[in-house]
N, C-alpha and C positions, 0 to 999 in steps of 0.2 A: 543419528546425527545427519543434518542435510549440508554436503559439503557443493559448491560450483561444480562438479561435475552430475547432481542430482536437478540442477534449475533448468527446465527445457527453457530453449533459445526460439525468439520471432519466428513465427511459420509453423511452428510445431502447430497442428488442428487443436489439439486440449486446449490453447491459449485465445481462440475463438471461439469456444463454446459458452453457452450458459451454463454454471454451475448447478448440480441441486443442492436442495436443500441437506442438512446436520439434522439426523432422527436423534432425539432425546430419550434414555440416557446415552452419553458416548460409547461408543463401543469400544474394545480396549484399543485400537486401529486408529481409529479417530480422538483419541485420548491421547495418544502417545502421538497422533500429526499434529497434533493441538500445539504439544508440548514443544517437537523438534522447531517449528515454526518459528514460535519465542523465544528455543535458543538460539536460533540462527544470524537472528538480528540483534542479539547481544552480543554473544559471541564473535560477529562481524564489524563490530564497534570496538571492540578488545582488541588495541594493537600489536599483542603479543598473539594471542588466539586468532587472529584474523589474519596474521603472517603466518604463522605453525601448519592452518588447515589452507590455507589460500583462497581465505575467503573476502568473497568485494563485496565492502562493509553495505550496510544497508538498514534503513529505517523502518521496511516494512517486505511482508512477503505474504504471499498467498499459494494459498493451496493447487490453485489451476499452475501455479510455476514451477511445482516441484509434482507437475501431470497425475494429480487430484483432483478432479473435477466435483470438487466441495464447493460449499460458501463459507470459508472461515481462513480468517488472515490475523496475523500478529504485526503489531507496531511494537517499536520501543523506540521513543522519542524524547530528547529532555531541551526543552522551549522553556526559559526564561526563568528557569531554575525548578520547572513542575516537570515529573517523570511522570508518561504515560506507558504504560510496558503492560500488553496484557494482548487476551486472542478475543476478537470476536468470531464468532458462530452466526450463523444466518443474518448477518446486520440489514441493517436498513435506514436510510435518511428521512428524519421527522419530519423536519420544517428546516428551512434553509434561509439565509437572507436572501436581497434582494442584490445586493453588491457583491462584487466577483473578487476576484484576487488570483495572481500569477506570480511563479516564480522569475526571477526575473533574471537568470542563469538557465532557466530551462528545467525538465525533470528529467530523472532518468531512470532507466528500471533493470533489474536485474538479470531478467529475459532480454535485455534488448543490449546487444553489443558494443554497438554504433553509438557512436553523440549524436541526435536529433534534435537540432537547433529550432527555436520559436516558442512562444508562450501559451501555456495550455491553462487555458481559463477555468478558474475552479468555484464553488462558492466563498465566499470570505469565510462566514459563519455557519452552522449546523449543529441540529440535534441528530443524536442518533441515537436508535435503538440494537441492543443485540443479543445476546446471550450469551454468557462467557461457560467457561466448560464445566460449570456444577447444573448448568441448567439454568441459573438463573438471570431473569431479566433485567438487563445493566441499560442506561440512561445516561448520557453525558451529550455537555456542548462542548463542541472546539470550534477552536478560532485558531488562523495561524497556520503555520507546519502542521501541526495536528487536522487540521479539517483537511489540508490540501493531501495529505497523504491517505488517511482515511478514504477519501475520494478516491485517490487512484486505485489503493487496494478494491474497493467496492467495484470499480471500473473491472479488473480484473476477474471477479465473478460474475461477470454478464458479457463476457468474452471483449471485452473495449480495451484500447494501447491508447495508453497516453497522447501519442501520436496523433491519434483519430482525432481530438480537440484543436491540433494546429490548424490556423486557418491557411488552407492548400496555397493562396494568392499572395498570403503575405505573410509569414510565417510569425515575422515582428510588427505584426500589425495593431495600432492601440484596440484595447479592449474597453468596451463603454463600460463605465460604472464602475472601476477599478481598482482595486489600489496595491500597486508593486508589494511583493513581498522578497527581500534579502535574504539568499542565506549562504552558506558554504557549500559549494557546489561540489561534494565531494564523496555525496553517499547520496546512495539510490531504490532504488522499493522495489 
């Protein structure tokens, strides 16, 4: 079980590094990080279980944050009445649109303690590719909360902070091509 005292915090090196890759099959290590992952961000959502462990809820988490230096992160997000809940393994972004999208409360991330105010520009749309933990090759498009988190998680296995997207000059600076995205600013990745 991954409790707030297991999430390395900003500055930690693991969180700037590039991840490797997930060797196929899991090994039982990597089977069972697969596993705590997805619990973590259920469990985080649960606000009986999310007070009991003292956990700050959260939508997504990766591997580099609980000093795994993998490519494999878990969401559990539910947008517009569709649950997305599951781990990718070595992901990858197929094709993306062309139009961007930003939260328009800011993001925030599990590792990082501080409110970091400004909009970190995402794609709106994407496919991706990944692997979930039998091995096999999963395909989906998000839009939404889903693409924008998925992104950050991904961000995270190539050592990047959400941070790193505000523009340094103007933190609430318009974004060309854009389109605001709302949400409740109250859970973090």
């Amino acid at each position: 079980m991954i409790l707030m005292k297991d999430i390395i915090r900003d500055g930690h090196p693991t969180l700037r590094k590039k991840a490797e890759e997930v060797p196929f099959p899991l090994n039982q290590n990597h089977a069972q990080l697969a596993e705590d992952l997805l619990n973590y961000v259920k469990m985080s959502q649960n606000p009986d279980q999310s007070e009991e462990f003292g956990l700050r809820p959260g939508i997504g988490i990766a591997a580099p944050q609980v000093n795994q230096s993998l490519r494999m992160f878990a969401l559990h997000i539910t947008e517009n009445d569709e649950l997305l809940s599951e781990v990718f393994i070595n992901p990858k972004i197929k094709s993306h649109s062309i139009e961007k999208t930003f939260i328009t409360s800011g993001e925030g991330c599990l590792s990082v303690d501080e409110e970091i105010e400004g909009y970190v520009p995402r794609y709106a749309r994407i496919t991706i590719e990944a692997k979930n933990t039998s091995g096999e090759t999963i395909t989906k498009r998000l839009r939404g909360l889903k693409a924008i988190a998925f992104q950050h998680e991904l961000d995270h296995l190539n050592g990047i902070m959400f941070y790193d997207h505000i523009n340094k000059a103007n933190a609430f600076a318009p974004i060309e091509n854009a389109i605001p995205y709302e949400r409740i600013p109250t859970i973090e990745y």
